[in-house]
N, C-alpha and C positions, 0 to 999 in steps of 0.2 A: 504494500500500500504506500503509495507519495505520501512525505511528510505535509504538514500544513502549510508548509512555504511555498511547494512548490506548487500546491494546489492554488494558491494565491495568485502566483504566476502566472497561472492559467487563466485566470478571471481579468490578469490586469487590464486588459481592453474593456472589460464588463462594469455594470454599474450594479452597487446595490443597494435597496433602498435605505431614503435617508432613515426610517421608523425604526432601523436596523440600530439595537448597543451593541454597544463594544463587547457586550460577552454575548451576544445574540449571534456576532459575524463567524466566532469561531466552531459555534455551536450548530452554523448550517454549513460551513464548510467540514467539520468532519460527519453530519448527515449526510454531504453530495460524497466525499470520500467513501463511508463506507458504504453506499449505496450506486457506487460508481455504475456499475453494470444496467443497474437501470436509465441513467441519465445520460451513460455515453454509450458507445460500440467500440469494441475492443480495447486499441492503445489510442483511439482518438481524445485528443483533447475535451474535457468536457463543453458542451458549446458550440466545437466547431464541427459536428459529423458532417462528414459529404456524399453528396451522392444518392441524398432521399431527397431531393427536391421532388415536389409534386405542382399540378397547376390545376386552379379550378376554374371552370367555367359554367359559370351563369345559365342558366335556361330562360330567365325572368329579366325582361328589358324592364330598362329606368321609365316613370318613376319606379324606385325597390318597394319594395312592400316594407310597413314599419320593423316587422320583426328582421329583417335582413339589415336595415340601417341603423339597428342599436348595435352594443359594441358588445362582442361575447364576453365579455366580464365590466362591472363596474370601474376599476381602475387599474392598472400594476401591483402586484404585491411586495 
């Protein structure tokens, strides 16, 4: 398992939220550590998997109906 440094490393392009303490940040980074397998694929970097790009396409021209133009989640976590 990477140490928490290097897991940090990994994120440094990433942001994470401000709601996050100081003892919160290490407490979800060794949750993504030891959970790695679910959130990454193989030795890839957590974050950066490639190669599952998918594309969706619409069957419902504009105007969207409302439920398509709300946002699938109230904010960022």
């Amino acid at each position: 398992m990477p140490p928490l440094e290097d897991l940090l490393n990994e994120f440094r392009e990433g942001q994470f939220s401000t709601t996050l303490t100081t003892k919160q940040k290490p407490s979800l980074l060794k949750m993504l550590r030891n959970n790695r397998a679910v959130f990454g694929i193989g030795e890839e970097l957590l974050g950066k998997i490639r190669g599952h790009d998918i594309e969706l396409y619409l069957d419902v021209e504009r105007p969207y109906p409302p439920i398509l133009r709300s946002p699938p989640y109230p904010e960022s976590l």
